[in-house]
TILOTOR-619567 format. One record per residue (C-alpha): chain; x, y, z; residue in one letter; residue number from 0. Coordinates in Angstrom, 2 decimals. Example, Ala and Ser with C-alpha at 12.3 -4.5 7.8 and 13.67 -1.06 7.14 Angstrom:
+-------+---------+---------+---------+------+-----+
! kette !      c1 !      c2 !      c3 ! rest !  nr !
+-------+---------+---------+---------+------+-----+
!     A !   12.30 !   -4.50 !    7.80 !    A !   0 !
!     A !   13.67 !   -1.06 !    7.14 !    S !   1 !
+-------+---------+---------+---------+------+-----+
REM end
This chain:
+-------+---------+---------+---------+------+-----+
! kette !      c1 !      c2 !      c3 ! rest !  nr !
+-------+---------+---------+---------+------+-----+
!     A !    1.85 !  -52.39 !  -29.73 !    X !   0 !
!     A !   -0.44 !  -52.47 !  -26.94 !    X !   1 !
!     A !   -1.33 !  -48.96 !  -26.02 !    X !   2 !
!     A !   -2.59 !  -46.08 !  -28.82 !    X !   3 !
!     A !    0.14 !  -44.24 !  -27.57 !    X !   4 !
!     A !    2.74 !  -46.58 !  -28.72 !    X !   5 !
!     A !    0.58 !  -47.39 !  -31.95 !    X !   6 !
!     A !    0.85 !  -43.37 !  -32.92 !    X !   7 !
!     A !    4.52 !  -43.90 !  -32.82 !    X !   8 !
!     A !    4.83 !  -46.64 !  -34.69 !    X !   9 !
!     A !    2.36 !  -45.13 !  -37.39 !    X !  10 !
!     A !    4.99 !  -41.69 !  -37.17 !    X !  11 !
!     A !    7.79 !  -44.49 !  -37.45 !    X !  12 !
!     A !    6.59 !  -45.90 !  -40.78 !    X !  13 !
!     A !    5.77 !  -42.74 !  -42.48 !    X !  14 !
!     A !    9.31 !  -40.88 !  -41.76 !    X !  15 !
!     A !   10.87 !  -43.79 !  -42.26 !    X !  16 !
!     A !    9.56 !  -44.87 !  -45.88 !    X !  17 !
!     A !    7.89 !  -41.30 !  -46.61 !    X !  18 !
!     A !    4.57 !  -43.01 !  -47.44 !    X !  19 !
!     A !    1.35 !  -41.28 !  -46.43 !    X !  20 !
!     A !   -1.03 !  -41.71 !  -42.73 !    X !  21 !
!     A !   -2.87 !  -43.59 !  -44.83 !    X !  22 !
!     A !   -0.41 !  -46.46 !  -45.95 !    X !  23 !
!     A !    1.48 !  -46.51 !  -42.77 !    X !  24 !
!     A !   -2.15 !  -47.56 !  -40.33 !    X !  25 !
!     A !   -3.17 !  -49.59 !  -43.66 !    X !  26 !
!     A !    0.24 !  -51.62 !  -43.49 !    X !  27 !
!     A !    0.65 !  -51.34 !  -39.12 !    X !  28 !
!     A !   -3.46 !  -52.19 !  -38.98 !    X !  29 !
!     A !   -4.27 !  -49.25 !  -36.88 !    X !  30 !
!     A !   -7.09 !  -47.18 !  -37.09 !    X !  31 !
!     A !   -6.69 !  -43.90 !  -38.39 !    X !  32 !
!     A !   -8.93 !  -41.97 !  -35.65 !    X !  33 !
!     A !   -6.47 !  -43.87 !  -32.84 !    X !  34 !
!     A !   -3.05 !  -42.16 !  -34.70 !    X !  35 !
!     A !   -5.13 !  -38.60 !  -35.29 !    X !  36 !
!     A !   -6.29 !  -38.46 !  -31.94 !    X !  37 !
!     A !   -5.30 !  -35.46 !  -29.93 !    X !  38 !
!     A !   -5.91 !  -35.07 !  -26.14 !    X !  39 !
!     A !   -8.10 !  -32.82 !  -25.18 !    X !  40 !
!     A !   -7.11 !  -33.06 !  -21.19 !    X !  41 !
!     A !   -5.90 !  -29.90 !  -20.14 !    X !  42 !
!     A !   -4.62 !  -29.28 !  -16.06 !    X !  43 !
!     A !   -3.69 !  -25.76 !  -16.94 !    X !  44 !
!     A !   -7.14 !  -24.35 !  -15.16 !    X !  45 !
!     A !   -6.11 !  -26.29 !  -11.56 !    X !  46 !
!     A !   -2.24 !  -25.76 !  -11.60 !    X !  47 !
!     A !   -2.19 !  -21.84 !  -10.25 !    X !  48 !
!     A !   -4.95 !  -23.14 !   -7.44 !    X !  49 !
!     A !   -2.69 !  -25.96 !   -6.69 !    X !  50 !
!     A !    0.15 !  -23.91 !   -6.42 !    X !  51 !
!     A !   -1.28 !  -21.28 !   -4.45 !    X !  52 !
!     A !   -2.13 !  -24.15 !   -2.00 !    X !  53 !
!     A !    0.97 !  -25.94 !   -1.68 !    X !  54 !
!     A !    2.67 !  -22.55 !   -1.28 !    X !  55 !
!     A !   -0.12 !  -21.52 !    1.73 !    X !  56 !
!     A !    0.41 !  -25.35 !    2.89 !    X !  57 !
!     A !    3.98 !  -26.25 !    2.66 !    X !  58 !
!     A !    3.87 !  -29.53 !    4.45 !    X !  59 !
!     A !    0.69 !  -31.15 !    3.32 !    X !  60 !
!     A !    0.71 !  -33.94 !    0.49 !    X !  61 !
!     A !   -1.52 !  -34.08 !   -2.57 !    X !  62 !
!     A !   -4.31 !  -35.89 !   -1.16 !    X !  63 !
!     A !   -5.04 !  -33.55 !    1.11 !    X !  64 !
!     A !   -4.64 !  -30.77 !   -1.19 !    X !  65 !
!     A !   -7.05 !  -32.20 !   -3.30 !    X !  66 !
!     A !   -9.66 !  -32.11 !   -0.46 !    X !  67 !
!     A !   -9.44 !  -28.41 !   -0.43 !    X !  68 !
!     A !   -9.75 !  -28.05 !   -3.95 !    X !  69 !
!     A !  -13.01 !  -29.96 !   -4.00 !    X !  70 !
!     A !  -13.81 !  -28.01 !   -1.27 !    X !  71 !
!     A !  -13.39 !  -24.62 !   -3.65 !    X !  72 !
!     A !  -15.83 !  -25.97 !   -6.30 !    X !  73 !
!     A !  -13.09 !  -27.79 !   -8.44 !    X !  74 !
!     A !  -13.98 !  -31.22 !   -9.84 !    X !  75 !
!     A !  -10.80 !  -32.91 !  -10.15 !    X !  76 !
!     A !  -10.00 !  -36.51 !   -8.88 !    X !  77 !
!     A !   -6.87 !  -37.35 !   -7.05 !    X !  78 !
!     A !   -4.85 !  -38.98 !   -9.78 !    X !  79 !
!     A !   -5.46 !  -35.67 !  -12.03 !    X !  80 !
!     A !   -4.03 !  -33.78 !   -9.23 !    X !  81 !
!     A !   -1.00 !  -36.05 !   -8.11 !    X !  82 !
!     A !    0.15 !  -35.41 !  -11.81 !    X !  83 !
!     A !    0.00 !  -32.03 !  -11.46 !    X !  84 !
!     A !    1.55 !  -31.96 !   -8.44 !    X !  85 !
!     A !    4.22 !  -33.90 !   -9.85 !    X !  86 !
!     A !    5.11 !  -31.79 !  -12.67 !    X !  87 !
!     A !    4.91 !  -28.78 !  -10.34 !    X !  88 !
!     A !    7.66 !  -30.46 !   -8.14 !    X !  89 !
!     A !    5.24 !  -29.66 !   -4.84 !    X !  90 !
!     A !    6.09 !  -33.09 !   -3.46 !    X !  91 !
!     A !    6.79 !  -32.65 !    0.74 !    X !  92 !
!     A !   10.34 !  -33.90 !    0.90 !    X !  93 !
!     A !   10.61 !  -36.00 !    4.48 !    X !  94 !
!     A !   13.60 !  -37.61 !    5.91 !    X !  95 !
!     A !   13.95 !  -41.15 !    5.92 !    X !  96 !
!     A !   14.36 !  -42.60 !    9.59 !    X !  97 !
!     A !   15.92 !  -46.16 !   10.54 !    X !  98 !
!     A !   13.36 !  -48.78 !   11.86 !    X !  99 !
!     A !   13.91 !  -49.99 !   15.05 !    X ! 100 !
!     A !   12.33 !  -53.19 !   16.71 !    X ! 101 !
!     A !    9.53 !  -52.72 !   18.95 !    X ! 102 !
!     A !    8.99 !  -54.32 !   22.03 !    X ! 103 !
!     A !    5.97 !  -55.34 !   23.64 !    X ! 104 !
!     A !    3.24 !  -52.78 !   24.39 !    X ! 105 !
!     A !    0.06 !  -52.67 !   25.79 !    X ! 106 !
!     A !   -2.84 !  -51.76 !   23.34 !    X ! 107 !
!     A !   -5.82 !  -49.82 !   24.96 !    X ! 108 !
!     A !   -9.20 !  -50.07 !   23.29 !    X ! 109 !
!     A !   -9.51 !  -47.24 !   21.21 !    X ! 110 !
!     A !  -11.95 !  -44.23 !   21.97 !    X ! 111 !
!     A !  -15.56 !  -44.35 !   20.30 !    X ! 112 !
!     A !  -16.43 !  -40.85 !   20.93 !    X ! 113 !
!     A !  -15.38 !  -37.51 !   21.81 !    X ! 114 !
!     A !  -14.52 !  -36.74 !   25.30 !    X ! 115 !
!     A !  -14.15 !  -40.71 !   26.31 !    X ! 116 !
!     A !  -10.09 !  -40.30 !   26.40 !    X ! 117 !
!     A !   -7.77 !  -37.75 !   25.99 !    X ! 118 !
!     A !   -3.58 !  -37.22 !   25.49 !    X ! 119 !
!     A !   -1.45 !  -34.85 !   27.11 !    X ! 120 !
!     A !    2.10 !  -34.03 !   26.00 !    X ! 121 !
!     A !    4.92 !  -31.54 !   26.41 !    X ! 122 !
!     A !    7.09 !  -29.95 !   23.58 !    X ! 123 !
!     A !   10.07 !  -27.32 !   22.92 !    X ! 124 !
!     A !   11.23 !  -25.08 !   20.69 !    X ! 125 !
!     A !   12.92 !  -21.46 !   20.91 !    X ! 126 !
!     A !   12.10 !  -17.90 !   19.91 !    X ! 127 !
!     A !   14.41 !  -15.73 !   17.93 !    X ! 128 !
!     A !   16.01 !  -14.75 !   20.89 !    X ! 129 !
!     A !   17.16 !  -18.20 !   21.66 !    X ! 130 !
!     A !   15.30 !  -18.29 !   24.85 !    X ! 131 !
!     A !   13.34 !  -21.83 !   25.07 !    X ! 132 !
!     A !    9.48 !  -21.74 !   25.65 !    X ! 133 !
!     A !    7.69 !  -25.74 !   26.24 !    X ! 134 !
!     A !    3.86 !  -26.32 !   24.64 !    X ! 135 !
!     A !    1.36 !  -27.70 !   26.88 !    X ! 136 !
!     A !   -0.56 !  -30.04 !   23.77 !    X ! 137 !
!     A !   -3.85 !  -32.00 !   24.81 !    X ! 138 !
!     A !   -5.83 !  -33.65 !   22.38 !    X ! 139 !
!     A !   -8.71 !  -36.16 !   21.79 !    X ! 140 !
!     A !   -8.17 !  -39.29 !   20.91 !    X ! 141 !
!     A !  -11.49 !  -40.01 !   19.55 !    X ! 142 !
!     A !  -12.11 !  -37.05 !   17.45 !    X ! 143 !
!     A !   -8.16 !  -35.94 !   16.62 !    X ! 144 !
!     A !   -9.13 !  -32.23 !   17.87 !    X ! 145 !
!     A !   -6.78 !  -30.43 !   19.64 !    X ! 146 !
!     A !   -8.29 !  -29.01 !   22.60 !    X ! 147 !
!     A !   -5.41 !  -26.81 !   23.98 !    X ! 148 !
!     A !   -1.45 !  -25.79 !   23.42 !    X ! 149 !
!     A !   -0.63 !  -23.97 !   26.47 !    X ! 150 !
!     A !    2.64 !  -21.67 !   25.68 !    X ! 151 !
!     A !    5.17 !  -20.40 !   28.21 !    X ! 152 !
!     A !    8.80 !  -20.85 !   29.44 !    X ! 153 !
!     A !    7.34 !  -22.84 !   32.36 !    X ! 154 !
!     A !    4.86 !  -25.20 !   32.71 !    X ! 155 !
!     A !    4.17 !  -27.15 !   36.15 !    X ! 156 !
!     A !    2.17 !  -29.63 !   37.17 !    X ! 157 !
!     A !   -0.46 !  -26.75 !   38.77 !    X ! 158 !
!     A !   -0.46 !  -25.14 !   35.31 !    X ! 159 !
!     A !   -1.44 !  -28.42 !   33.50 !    X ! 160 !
!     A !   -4.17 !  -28.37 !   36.08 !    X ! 161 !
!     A !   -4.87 !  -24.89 !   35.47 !    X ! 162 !
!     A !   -5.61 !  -25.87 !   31.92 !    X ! 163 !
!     A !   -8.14 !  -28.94 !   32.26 !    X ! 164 !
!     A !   -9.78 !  -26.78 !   34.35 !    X ! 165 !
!     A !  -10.34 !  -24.28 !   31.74 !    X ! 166 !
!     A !  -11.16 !  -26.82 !   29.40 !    X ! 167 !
!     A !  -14.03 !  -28.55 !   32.15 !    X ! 168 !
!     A !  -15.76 !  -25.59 !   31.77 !    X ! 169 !
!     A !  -17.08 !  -25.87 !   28.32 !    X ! 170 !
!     A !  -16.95 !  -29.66 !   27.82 !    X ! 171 !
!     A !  -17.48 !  -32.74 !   30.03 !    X ! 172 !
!     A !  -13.72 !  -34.37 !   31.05 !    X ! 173 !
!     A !  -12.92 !  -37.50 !   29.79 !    X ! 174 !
!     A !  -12.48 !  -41.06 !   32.44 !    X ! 175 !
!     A !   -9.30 !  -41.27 !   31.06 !    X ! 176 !
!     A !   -6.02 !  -39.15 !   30.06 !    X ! 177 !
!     A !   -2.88 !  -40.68 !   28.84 !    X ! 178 !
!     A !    0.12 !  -39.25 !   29.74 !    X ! 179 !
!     A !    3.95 !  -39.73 !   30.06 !    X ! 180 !
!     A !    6.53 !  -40.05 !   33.24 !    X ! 181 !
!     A !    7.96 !  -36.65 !   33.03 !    X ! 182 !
!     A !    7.41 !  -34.41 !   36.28 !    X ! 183 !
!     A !    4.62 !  -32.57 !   34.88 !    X ! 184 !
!     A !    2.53 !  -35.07 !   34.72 !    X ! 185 !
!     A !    3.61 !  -37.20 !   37.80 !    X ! 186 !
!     A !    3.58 !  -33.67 !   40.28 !    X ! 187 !
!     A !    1.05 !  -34.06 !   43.19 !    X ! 188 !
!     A !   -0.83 !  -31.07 !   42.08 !    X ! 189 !
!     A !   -1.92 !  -33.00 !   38.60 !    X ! 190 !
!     A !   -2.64 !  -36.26 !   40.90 !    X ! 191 !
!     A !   -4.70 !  -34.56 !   43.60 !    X ! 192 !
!     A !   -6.73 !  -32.78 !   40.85 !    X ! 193 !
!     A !   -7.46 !  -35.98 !   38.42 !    X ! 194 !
!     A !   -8.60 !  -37.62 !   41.54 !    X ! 195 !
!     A !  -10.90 !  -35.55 !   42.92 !    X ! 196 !
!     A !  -12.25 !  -35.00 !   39.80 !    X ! 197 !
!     A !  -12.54 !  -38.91 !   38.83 !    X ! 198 !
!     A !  -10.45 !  -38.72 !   35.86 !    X ! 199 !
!     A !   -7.41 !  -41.96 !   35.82 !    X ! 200 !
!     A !   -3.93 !  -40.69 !   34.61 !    X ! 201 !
!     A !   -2.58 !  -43.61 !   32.42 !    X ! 202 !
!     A !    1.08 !  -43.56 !   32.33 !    X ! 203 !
!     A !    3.04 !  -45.38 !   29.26 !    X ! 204 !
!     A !    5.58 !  -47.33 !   29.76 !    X ! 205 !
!     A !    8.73 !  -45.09 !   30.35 !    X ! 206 !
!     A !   10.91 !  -44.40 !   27.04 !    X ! 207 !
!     A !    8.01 !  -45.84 !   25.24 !    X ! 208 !
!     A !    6.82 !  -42.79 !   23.29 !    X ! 209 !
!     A !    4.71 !  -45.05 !   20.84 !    X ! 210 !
!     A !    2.36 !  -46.02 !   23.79 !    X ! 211 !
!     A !    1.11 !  -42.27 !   23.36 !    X ! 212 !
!     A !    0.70 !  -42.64 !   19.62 !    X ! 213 !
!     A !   -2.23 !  -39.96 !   19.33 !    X ! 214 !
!     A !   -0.30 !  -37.31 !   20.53 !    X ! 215 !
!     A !    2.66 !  -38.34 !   19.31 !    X ! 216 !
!     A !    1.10 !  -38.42 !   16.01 !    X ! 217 !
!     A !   -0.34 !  -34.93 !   16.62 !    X ! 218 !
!     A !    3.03 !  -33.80 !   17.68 !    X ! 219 !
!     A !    4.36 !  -34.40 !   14.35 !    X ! 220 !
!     A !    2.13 !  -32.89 !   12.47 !    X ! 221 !
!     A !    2.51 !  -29.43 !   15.22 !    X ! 222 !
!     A !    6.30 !  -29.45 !   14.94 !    X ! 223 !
!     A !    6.03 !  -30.06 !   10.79 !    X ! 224 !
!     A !    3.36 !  -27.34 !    9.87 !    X ! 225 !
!     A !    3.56 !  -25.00 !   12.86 !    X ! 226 !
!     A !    6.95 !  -25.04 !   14.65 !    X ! 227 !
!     A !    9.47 !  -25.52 !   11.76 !    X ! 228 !
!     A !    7.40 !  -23.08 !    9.53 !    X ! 229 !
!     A !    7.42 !  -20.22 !   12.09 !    X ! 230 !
!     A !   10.04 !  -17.38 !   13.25 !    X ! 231 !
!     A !    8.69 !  -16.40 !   17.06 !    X ! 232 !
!     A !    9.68 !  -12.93 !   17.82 !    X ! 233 !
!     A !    8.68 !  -13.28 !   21.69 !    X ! 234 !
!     A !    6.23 !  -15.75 !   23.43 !    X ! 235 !
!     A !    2.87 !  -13.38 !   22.42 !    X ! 236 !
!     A !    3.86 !  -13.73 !   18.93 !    X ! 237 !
!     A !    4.36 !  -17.44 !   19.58 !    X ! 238 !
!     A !    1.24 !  -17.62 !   21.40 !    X ! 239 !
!     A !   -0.98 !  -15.81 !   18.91 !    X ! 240 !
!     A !    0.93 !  -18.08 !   16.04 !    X ! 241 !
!     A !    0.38 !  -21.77 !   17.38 !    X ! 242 !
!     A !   -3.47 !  -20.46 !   18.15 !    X ! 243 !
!     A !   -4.17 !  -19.57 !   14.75 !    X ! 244 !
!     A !   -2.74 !  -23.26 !   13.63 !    X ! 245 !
!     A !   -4.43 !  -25.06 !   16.49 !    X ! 246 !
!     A !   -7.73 !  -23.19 !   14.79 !    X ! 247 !
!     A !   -6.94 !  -24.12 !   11.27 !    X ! 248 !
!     A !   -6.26 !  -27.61 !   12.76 !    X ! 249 !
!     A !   -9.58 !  -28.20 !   13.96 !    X ! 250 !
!     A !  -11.80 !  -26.43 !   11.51 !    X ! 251 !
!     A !   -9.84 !  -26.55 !    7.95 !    X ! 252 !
!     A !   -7.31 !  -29.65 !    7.73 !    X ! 253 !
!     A !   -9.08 !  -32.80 !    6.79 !    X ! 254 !
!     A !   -8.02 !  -36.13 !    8.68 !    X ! 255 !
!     A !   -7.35 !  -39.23 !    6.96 !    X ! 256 !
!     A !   -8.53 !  -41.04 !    9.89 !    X ! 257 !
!     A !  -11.84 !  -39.51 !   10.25 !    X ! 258 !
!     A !  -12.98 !  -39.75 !    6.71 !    X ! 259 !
!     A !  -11.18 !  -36.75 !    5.58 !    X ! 260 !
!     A !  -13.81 !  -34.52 !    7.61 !    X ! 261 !
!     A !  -11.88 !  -32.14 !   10.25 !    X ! 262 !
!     A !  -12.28 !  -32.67 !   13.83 !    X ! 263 !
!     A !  -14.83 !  -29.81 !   14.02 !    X ! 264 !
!     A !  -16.89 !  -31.91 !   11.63 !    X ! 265 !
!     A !  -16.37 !  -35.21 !   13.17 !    X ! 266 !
!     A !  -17.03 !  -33.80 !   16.65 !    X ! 267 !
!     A !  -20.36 !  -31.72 !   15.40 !    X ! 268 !
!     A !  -22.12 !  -35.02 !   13.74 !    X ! 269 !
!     A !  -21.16 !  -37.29 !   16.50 !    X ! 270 !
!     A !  -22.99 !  -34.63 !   19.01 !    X ! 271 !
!     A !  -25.68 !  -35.15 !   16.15 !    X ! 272 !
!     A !  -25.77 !  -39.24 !   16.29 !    X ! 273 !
!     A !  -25.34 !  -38.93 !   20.57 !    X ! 274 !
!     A !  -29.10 !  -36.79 !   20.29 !    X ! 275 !
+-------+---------+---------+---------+------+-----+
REM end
């Protein structure tokens, strides 16, 4: 009998067994009386409709970072407190399991140490209740995991992805770097001519070698798990208006393992902080 808990049920053994009082039964077991009277005081009841309410606003996010918004809403809980809650509440995010596959070789650039040094560009796909296709323009930083844009249309060239780091020049400084794939968007002389007369390298990955792009890959999960699959588009401006308000929330509300479990906003607003 190494626990209380199993010391209480010994004590309840002895005293249904042989009908003898609490008294006899932790006299003749050696436990203390206070151990077998003890009653638990611990009550999750006060978080449980919070957590709920969370998990049911935040289908796809896990317990840990649940529990960083509910610190965030004045609730002083620690993780293992709300893991068992969220366990009893069956919330847990069910996910697929996917067969390993040997990697090959890669080449492993130095990672970023501050926003704006490097960025990723990627393309994506996914249809609107119509069952016409539209493709997502996604560009993110690697340093600070903020996504800077997610252009939406049914096209998107190699002079729109221009269009778009253009746009995004004007309120921040481009980065000496972007890492992109082989597909045609990003290998178009438009996208060339424009990252070289603006001094920005394109860094292409290896072809069929997603995980050479594993920032935006990473990112990309996260968009099609939270955003895409958890969405019914009506037409492209409800698609457009949709992804937004995620790529928002994404920046300014979901906390990042990576960074400390600050959001990118956060990261991006004390490194400006540290730069000064």
């Amino acid at each position: 009998m190494v626990t209380p808990a199993a010391r209480r049920l010994a004590a309840g053994y002895v005293q249904d067994g042989f009908g003898v009082s609490q008294r006899r039964a932790c006299d003749a077991l050696g436990v203390a009386r206070s151990t077998v009277r003890y009653m638990s005081r611990r009550g999750d009841d006060p978080i449980r409709e919070p957590l709920r309410a969370l998990a049911a606003c935040r289908p796809r996010w896990g317990y840990r970072r649940l529990h960083i918004l509910l610190r965030r809403a004045g609730w002083h809980c620690n993780h293992k407190r709300v893991y068992r809650v969220y366990r009893e509440e069956q919330l847990a995010v069910r996910r697929l399991k996917r067969r390993k596959l040997a990697a090959g070789a890669r080449i492993v650039l130095a990672s970023p140490t501050r926003p704006n040094e490097r960025w990723s560009m990627d393309f994506m796909g996914d249809t609107l209740a119509s069952g016409r296709t539209f493709r997502t323009l996604n560009i993110v930083d690697d340093a600070s995991r903020e996504c800077l844009a997610i252009e939406v249309d049914h096209g998107l060239s190699g002079l729109r992805v221009t269009r778009v780091l253009g746009r995004l020049a004007l309120s921040r400084p481009l980065p000496r770097r972007i890492v992109v794939d082989n597909g045609p968007g990003f290998t178009s002389t438009a996208l060339d001519a424009w990252a070289y007369r603006r001094g920005v390298e394109l860094h292409f990955i290896r072809p069929g070698k997603p995980v050479d792009n594993a920032f935006i890959e990473s990112f990309n999960g996260k968009f099609r798990d939270e955003c895409l699959n958890e969405n019914w588009f009506v037409d492209l401006d409800d698609a457009r208006t949709k992804i937004e308000t995620w790529r928002i929330d994404y920046n300014e509300v979901r906390p990042h393992s990576a960074l400390g479990n600050r959001t990118p906003a956060e990261y991006t607003a004390r490194a400006g902080l540290a730069a000064e």
